[in-house]
C-alpha positions in Angstrom: -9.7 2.0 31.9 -8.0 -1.4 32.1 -5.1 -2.6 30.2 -7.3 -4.3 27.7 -9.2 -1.7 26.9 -6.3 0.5 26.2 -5.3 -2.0 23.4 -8.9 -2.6 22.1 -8.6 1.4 21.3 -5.1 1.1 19.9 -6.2 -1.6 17.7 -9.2 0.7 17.1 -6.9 3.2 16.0 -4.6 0.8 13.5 -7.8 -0.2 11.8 -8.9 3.6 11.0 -5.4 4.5 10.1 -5.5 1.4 7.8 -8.3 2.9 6.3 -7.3 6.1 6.3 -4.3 4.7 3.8 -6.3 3.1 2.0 -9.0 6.0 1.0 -6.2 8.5 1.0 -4.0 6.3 -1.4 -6.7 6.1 -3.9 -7.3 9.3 -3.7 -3.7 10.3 -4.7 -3.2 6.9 -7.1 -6.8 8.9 -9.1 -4.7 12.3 -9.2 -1.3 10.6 -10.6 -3.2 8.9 -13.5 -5.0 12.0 -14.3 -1.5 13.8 -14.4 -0.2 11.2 -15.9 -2.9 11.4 -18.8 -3.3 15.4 -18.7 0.6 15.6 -19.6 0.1 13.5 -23.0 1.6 10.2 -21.8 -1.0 7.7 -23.2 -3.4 6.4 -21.7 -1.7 2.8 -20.9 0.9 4.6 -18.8 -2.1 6.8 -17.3 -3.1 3.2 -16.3 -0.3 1.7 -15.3 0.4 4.7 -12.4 -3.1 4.6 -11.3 -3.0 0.5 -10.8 0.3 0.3 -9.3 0.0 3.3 -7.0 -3.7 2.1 -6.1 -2.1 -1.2 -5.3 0.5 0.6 -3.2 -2.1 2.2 -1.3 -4.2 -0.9 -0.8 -1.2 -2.9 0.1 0.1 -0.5 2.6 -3.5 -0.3 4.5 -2.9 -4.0 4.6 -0.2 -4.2 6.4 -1.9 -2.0 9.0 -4.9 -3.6 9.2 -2.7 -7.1 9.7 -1.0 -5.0 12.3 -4.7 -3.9 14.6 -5.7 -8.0 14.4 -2.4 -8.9 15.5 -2.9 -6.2 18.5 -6.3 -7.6 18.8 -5.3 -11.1 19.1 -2.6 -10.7 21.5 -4.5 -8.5 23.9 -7.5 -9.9 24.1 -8.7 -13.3 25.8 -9.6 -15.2 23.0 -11.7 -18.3 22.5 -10.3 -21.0 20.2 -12.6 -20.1 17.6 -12.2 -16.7 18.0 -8.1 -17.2 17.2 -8.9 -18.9 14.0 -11.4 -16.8 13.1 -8.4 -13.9 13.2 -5.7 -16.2 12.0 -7.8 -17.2 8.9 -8.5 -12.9 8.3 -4.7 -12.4 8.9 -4.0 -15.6 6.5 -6.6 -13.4 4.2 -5.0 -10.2 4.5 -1.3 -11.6 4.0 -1.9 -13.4 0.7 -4.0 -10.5 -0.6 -1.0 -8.2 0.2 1.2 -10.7 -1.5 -1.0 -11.1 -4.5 -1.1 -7.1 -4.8 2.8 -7.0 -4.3 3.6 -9.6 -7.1 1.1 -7.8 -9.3 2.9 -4.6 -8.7 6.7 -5.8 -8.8 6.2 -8.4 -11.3 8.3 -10.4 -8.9 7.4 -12.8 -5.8 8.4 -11.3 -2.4 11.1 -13.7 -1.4 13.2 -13.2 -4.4 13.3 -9.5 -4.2 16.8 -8.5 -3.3 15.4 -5.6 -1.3 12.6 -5.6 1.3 9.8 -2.4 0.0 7.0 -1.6 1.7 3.5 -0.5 0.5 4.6 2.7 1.7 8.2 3.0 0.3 5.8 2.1 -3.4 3.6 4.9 -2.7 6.3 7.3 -2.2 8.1 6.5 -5.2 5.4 6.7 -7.4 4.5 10.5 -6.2 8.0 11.2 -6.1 7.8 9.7 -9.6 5.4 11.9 -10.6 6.8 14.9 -8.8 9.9 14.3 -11.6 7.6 14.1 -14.9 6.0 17.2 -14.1 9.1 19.3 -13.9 10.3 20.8 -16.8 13.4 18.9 -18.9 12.9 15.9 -16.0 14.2 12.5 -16.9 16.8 11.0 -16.7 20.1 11.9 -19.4 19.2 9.1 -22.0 15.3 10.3 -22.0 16.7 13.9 -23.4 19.3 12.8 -25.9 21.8 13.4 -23.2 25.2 11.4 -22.8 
């Protein structure tokens, strides 16, 4: 098996992991708006955790996708059409992911004051989650607390 072969198969593997993150994400963003709703929270919020979290998911498979063409690119012997063809699908992918993280954050990526992943948004929001469903969760001011 030659060298570029080996990378042809780890880029292979980035683009199933991609989409691995993607299905799985989904999967979780559909179980956190069904919690969301089953625990009397409105159906707006219900919405709101499904889109965002869905968007996590679909931004973070994103980013690994990006990740296999940029494998692909450098490993392989490309024509010239062949590196524009993948620079105009990376150029694709990067302002979808943008897109999706503006939608999510409300915010454009270069003003944020801290870098956050696709993955760092998925994990909040479950972790997010995780905290509504325990009993007497919130924070002090949702309770009546001082």
């Amino acid at each position: 098996m030659s060298g570029e072969d080996v990378f042809t198969t780890v880029a292979v593997g980035f683009e199933a992991v991609g989409a691995f993150a993607m299905i799985v994400g989904a999967i979780i963003a559909c179980v956190l708006g069904f919690r969301s709703l089953r625990r009397g929270e409105g159906g707006g919020t219900a919405f709101s955790v499904l889109r965002n979290t869905l968007g996590a998911a679909i931004l973070l498979g994103l980013e690994v996708l990006v990740a296999a063409d940029l494998i692909r690119t450098i490993t392989s012997k490309p024509s010239i059409e062949d590196a524009l063809i993948l620079g105009l699908i990376v150029l694709i992918r990067t302002v979808l992911s943008m897109s999706i993280q503006i939608e999510i954050e409300g915010v454009a990526p270069w003003r944020r004051a801290l870098l956050t992943s696709g993955g760092q948004l998925l994990g909040a929001a479950v972790a997010q989650d995780s905290a509504a469903a325990r009993p007497g969760a919130g924070t002090p001011a949702d309770r009546g607390d001082s």
